[in-house]
C-alpha positions as CSV (number, residue, x, y, z in Angstrom):
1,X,94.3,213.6,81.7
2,X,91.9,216.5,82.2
3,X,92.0,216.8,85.4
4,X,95.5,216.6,85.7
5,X,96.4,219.4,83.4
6,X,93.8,221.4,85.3
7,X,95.6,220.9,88.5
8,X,98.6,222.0,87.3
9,X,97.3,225.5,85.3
10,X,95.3,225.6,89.1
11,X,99.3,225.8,90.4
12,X,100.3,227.9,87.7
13,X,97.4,230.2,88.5
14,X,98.2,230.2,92.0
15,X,101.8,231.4,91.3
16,X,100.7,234.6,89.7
17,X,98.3,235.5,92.4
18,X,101.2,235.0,95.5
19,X,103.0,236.3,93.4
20,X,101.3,239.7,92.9
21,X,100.6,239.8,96.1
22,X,103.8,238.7,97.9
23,X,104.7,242.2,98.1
24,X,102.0,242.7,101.1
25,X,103.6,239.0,102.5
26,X,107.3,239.7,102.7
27,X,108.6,240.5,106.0
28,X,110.3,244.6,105.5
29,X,113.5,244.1,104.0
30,X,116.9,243.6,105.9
31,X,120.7,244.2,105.7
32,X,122.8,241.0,104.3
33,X,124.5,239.2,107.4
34,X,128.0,239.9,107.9
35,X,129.0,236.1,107.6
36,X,132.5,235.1,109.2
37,X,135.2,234.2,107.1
38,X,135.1,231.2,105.2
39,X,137.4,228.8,102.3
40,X,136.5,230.1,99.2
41,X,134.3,227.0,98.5
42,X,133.2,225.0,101.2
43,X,133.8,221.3,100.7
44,X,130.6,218.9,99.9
45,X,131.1,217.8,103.7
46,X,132.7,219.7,106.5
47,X,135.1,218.3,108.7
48,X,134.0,219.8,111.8
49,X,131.0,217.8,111.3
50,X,131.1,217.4,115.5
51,X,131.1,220.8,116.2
52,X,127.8,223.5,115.8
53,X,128.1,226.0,113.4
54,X,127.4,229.4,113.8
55,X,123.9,230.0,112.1
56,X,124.9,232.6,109.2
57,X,127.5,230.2,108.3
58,X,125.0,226.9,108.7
59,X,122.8,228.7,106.1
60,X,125.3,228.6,103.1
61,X,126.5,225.1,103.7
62,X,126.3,223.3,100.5
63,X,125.4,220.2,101.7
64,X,124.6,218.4,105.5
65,X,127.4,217.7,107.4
66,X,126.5,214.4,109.1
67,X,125.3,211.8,105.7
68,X,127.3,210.3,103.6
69,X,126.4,209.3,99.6
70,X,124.7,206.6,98.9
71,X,125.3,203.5,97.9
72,X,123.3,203.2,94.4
73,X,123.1,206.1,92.3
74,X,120.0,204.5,90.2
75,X,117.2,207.1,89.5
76,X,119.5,209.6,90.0
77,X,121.4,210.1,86.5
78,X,121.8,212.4,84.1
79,X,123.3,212.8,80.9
80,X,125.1,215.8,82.3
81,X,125.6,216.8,85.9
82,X,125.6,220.9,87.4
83,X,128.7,221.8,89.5
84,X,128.5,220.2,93.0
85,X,128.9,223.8,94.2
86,X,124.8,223.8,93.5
87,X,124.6,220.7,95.0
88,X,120.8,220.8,96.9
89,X,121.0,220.6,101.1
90,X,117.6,219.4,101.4
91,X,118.4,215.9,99.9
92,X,121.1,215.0,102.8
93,X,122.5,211.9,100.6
94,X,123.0,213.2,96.9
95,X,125.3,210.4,94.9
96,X,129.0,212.2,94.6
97,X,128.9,210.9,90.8
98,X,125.4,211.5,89.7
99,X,123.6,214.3,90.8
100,X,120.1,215.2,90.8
101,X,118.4,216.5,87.4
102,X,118.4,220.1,86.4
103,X,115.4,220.6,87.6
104,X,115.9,220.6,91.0
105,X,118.7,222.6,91.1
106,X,116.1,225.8,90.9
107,X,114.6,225.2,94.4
108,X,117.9,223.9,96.3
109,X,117.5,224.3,100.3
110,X,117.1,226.4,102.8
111,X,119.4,229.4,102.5
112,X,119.9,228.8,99.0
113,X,117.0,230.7,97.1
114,X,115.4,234.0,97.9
115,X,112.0,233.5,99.7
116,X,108.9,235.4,98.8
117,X,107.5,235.2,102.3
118,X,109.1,234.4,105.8
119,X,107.1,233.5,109.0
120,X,109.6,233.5,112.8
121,X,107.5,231.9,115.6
122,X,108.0,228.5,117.4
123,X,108.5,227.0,114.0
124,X,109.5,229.2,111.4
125,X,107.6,228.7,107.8
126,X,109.7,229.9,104.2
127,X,108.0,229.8,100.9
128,X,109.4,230.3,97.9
129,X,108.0,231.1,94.5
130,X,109.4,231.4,90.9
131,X,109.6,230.3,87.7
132,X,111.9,228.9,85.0
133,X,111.5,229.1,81.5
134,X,113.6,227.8,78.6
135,X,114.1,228.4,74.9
136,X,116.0,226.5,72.8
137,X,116.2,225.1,69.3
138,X,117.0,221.0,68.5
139,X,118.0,219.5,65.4
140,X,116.6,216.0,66.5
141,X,113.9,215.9,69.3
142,X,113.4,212.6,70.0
143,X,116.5,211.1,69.7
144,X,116.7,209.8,66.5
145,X,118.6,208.1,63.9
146,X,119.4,210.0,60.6
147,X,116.9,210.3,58.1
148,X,114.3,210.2,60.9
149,X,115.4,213.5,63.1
150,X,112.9,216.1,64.0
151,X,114.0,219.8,63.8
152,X,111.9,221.9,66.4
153,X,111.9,225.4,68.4
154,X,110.3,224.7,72.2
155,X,109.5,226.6,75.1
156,X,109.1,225.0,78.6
157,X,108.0,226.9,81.4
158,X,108.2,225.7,84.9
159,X,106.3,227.3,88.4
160,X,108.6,226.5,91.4
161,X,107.1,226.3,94.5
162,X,108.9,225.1,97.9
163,X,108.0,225.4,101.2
164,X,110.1,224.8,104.2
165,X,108.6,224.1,108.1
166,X,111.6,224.7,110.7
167,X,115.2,223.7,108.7
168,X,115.2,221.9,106.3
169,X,119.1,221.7,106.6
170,X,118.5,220.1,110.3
171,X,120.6,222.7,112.0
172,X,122.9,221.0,114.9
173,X,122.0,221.5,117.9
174,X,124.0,223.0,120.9
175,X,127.1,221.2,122.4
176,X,125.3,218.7,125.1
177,X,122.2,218.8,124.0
178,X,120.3,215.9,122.9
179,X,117.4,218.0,121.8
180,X,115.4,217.2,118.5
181,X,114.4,219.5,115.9
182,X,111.5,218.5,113.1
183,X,111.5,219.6,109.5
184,X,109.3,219.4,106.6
185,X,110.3,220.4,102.8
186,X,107.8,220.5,99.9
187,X,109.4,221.1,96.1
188,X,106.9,221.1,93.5
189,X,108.1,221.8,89.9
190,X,105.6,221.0,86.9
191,X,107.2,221.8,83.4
192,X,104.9,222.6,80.3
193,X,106.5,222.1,76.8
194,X,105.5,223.9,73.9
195,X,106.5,222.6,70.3
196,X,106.1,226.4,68.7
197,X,106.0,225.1,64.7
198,X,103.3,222.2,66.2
199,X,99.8,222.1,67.6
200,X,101.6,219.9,70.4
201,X,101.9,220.8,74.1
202,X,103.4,218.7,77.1
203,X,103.7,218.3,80.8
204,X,105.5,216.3,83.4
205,X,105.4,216.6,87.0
206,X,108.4,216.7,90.0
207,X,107.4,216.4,93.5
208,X,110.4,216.3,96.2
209,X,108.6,216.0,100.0
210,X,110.5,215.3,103.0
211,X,110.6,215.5,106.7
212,X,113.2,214.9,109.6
213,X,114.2,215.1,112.9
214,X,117.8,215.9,113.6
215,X,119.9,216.5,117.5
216,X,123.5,216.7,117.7
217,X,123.8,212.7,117.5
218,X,121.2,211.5,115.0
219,X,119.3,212.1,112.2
220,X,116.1,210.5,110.5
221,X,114.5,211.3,107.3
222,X,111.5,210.1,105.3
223,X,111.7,211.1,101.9
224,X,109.4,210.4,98.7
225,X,110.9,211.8,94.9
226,X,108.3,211.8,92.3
227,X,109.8,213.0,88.3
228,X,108.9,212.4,85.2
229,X,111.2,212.3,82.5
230,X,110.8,213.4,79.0
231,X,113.2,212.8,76.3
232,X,112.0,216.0,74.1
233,X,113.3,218.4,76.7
234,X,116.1,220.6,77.5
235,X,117.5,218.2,79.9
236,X,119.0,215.9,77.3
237,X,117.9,212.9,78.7
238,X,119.5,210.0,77.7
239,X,116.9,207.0,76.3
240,X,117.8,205.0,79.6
241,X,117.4,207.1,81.8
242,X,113.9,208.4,80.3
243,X,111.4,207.0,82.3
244,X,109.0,208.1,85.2
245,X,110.4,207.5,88.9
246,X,109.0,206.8,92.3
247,X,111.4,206.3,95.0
248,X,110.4,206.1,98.5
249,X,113.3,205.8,101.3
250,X,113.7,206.5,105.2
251,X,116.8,207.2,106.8
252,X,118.4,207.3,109.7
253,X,122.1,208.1,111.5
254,X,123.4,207.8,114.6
255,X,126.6,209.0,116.2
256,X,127.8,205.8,118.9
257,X,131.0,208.1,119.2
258,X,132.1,211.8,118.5
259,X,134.2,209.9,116.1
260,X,132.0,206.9,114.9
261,X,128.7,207.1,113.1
262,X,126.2,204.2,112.0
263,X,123.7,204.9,109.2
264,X,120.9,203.0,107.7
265,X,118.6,203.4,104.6
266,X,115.6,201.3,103.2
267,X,114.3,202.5,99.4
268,X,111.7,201.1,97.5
269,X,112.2,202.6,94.1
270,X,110.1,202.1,90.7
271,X,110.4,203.2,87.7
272,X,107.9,203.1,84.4
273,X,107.5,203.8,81.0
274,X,105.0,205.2,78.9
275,X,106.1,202.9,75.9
276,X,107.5,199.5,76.5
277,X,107.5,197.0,79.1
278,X,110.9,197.3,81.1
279,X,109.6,198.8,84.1
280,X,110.7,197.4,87.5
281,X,110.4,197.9,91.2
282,X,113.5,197.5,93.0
283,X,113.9,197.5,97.1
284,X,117.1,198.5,98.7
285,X,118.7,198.1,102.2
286,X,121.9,200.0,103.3
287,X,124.1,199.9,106.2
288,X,127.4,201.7,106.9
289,X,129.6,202.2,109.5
290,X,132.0,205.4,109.1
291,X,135.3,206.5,111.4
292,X,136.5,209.7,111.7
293,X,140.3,208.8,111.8
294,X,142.0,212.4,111.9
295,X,140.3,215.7,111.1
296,X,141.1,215.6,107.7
297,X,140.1,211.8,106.6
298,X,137.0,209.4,107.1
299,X,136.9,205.9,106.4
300,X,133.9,203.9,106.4
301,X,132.5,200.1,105.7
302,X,129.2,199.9,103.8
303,X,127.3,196.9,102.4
304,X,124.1,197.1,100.1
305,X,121.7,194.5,99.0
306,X,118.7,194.9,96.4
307,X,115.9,193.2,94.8
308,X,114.5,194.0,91.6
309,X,111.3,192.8,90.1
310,X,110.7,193.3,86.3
311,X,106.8,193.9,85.4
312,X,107.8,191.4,82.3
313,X,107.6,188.0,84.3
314,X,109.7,186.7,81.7
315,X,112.8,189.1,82.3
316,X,112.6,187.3,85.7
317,X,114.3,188.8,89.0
318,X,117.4,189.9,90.1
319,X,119.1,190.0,93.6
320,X,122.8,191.8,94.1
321,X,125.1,192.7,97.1
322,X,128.0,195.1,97.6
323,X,130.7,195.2,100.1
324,X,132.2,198.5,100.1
325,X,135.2,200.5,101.4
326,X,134.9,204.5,101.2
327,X,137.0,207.0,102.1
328,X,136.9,210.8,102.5
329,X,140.2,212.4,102.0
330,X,140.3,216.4,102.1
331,X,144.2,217.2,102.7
332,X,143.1,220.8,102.0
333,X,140.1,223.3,102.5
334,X,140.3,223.3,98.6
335,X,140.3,219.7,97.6
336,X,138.6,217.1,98.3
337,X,137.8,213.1,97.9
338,X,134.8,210.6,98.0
339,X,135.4,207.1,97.0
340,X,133.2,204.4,97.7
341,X,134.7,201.0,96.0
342,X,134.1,197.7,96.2
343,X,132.9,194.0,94.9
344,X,129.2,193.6,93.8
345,X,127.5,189.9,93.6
346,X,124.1,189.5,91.5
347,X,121.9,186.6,90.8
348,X,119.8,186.1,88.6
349,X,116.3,184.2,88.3
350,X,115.1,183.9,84.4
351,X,113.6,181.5,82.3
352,X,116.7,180.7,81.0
353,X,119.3,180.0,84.3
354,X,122.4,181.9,84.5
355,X,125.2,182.0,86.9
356,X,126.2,184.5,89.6
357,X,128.3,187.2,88.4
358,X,130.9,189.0,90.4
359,X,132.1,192.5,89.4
360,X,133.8,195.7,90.5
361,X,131.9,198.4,91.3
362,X,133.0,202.0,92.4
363,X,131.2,205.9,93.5
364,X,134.7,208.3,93.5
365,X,134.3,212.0,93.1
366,X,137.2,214.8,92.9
367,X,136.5,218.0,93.8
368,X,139.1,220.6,93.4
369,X,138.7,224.6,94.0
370,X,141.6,225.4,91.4
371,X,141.4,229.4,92.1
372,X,139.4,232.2,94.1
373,X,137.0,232.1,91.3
374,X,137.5,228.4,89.0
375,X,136.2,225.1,90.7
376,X,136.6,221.5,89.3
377,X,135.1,218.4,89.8
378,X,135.9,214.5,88.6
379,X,133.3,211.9,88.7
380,X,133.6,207.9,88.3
381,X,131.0,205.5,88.4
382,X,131.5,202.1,87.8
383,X,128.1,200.0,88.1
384,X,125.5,197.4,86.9
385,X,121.6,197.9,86.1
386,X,119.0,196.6,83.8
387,X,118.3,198.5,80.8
388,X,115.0,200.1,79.9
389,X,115.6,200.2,76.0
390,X,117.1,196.5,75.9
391,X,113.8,194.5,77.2
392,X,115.7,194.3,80.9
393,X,118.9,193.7,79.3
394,X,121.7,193.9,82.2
395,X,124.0,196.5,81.0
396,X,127.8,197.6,83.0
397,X,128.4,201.3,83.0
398,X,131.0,203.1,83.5
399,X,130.9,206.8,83.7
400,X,133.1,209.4,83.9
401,X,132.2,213.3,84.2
402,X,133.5,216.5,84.8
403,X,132.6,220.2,85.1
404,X,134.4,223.4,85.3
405,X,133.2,226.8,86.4
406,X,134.9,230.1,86.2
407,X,133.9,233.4,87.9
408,X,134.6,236.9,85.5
409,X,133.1,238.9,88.4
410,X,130.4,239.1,90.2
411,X,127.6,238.8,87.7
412,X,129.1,236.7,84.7
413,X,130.4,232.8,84.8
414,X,131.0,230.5,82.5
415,X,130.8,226.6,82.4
416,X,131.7,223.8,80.8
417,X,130.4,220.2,81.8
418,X,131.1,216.4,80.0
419,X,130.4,213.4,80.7
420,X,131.1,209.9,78.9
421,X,129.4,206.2,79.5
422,X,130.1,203.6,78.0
423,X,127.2,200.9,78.3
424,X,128.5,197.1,78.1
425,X,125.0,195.1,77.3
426,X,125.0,191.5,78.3
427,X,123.6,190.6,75.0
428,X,126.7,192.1,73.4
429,X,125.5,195.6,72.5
430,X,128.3,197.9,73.3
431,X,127.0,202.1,73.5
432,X,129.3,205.0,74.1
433,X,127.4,208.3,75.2
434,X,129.6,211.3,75.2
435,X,128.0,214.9,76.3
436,X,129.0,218.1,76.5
437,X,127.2,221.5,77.9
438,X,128.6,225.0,77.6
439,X,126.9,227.6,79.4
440,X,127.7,231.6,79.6
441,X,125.6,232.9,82.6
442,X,124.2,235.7,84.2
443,X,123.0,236.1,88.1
444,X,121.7,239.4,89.6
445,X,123.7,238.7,92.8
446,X,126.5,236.7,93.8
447,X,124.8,236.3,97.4
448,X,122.8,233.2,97.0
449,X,121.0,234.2,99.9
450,X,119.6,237.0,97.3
451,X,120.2,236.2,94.2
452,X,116.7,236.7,92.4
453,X,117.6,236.1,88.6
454,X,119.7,233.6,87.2
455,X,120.3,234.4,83.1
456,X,122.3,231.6,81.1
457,X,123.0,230.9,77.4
458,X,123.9,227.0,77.2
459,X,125.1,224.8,73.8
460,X,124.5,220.9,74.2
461,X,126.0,218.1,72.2
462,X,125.4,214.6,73.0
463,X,125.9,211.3,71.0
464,X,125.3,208.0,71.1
465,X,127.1,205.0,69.5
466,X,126.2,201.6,69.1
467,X,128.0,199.0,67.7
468,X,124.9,196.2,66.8
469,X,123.5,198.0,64.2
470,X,124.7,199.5,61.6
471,X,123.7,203.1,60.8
472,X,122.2,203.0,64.0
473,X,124.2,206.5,65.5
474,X,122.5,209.0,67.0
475,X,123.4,212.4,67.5
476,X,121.7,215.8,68.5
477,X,122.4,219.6,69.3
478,X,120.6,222.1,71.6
479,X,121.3,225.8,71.5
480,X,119.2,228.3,73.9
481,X,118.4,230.6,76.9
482,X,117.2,229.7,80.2
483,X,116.1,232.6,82.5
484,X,115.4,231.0,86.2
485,X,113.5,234.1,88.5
486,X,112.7,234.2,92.3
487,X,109.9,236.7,93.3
């Protein structure tokens, strides 16, 4: 425990000094690029995913233009999810319904932070440095039900650090050319939380590494995603998803056609807890097979299959497959869809046999650029997974969100994002979880490629209800400032 928290003020230490001294490392200052014109939002995926981009325009690509989603969305949740518009380009297969935490969102991808120093050679070197910090006020901490709540004032303070070896993007190459180009990306974001009326203090830890090869017909990726979730946070975790994750994957895509591509995945994902005994490893193969069947639409066959192992022997084992059909539909430069839907079959080894059970499953994400400056996105997920406040209970969610931003210039937004689930527990416990975020913001610069400050005001609601236990509701309210600054 010691030595841990000594690493981490070592990194927090290490911050300051770059950071003092970055002036002496930044390269001398440049004009912005003229960049050509564009759509006023680019789409989560491009279709001119065949032909090179020019490289100002590559650099403020939200997202890669080659992967598609993935299949399960598990270790990826959140009770509420930022705009896709901030969706990070250095994990190439973010879920279209559940995006990754909060967290980060404050180091996204190359292109999409300031960097504090910048290196050109035969592999060019980025690294950025900041910081985030967050105040905010709680009427119930830990989650809890009435007459139990926990008032409290925190402060959490988290050191960003990412470093990026050639493009972490995996820019395409030329027309013709078959010739590779290797990436590496390190995110590292340790969070310390204060209780200011309390003698208490906190940490958890987020490591993101990753590193690629990418041509103009294939990709491959090796990826490992470490986080640790706290429930007394400014996240507003909900109870099942607060748990410490480490997911493990390598991926690859291949292009048999200008018009066909084949992709692969294999994950080995587990997830603990500090209290309880509902932790599981879970291993995951993916395949799919996606066709390009006008410039506008894609269409794709996908099949999954997972094992999951409980660490209570008695919850037994659990084995599923999905047969999937997805589609992505963008009839305009302004809208766009992502379905993946499907049949999923699981089995189950207990103690106690039980039967096969069949079910619907879907991915589907609606993203709409209403005006020059509002954007709007729909989320549905309709899936299965084994609860890790219900002793492995299986539990069917379904999950719908949505998020609207609005421009007032070029400094001020504002956003609104909910989301509801609804948690059907095989031992007949039913949960509804409706959240809501409101945020007024602030950034210093519209440019992304520039923006150093990043100012926002944010109200949180969220709720849970169960219908098993009386008196058993639980509700909770977060007002405060988070102030996010590149140096």
């Amino acid at each position: 425990m010691e030595f841990r928290a000594a690493f981490l003020l070592t990194i927090s230490l290490t911050v300051s000094v770059l950071t003092s001294t970055g002036v002496g490392a930044v390269e001398p200052p440049v004009q912005k690029p003229v960049l050509p014109p564009i759509p006023a939002m680019l789409p989560p995926k491009s279709d001119d995913a065949i032909t090179p981009l020019p490289n100002a325009l590559r650099q403020i690509q939200q997202e890669p233009l080659l992967l598609l989603p993935p299949l399960n969305g598990e270790g990826a949740a959140v009770a509420v999810t930022r705009s896709a518009s901030s969706r990070r380009a250095a994990n190439p297969d973010v879920d279209p319904t559940v995006q990754l935490r909060r967290w980060q969102t404050v180091a996204s991808a190359a292109g999409m932070q300031p960097y504090t120093w910048v290196s050109s050679g035969d592999v060019t070197a980025r690294l950025a440095l900041g910081v985030q910090s967050t105040f905010f006020y709680t009427d119930n901490l830990y989650f809890q039900t009435p007459g139990r709540t926990t008032g409290q004032a925190m402060f959490e303070l988290s050191p960003i650090i990412k470093l990026d070896l050639g493009d972490p993007q995996g820019g395409i190459s030329g027309a013709g050319s078959r010739q590779s180009e290797y990436y590496a990306s390190l995110l590292y974001v340790p969070t310390f939380f204060y209780h200011l009326s309390e003698d208490i203090d906190d940490y958890a830890q987020h490591f993101l590494g990753e590193i690629g090869r990418v041509n103009e017909v294939s990709r491959s990726v090796l990826r490992v995603d470490y986080d640790e979730r706290l429930l007394a946070s400014s996240e507003n975790t909900s109870p099942e998803e607060n748990y410490t994750l480490l997911d493990a994957s390598a991926l690859t895509e291949y292009r048999i056609t200008p018009l066909t591509t084949l992709r692969g995945k294999a994950s080995r994902r587990s997830i603990s807890l500090t209290r309880g005994t509902s932790g599981r490893e879970t291993w995951i193969g993916e395949a799919g097979l996606v066709r390009e069947i006008s410039p506008k639409t894609k269409v794709g066959i996908n099949a999954e299959v997972g094992h999951i192992m409980s660490e209570q022997r008695a919850l037994g084992s659990q084995r599923y497959q999905q047969a999937l059909i997805s589609v992505d539909w963008k009839p305009t430069a302004k809208l766009g869809l992502t379905t993946y839907i499907g049949m999923e079959w699981r089995e189950f080894t207990q103690v106690v046999p039980r039967g096969l059970m069949t079910s619907f499953v879907t991915n589907s994400a609606l993203n709409w650029q209403a005006t020059e400056k509002t954007r709007i996105n729909l989320r549905l997920r309709v899936h299965n997974e084994p609860s890790v406040i219900a002793q492995g209970s299986l539990f069917r969610a379904v999950r719908f969100g949505s998020d609207l931003t609005h421009d007032f210039g070029v400094h001020y937004y504002t956003t609104m994002e909910t989301t509801v689930t609804r948690r059907q527990y095989d031992s007949g416990r039913r949960d509804w979880e409706p959240t809501v975020r409101i945020v007024l913001g602030y950034r210093d610069d519209n440019d992304k490629l520039h923006n150093r400050t990043n100012i926002e005001l944010f109200l949180q609601w969220h709720e849970r209800l169960r219908n098993d236990i009386p008196n058993a509701d639980v509700m909770r309210t977060q007002v405060g400032v988070q102030l996010t600054r590149y140096f």
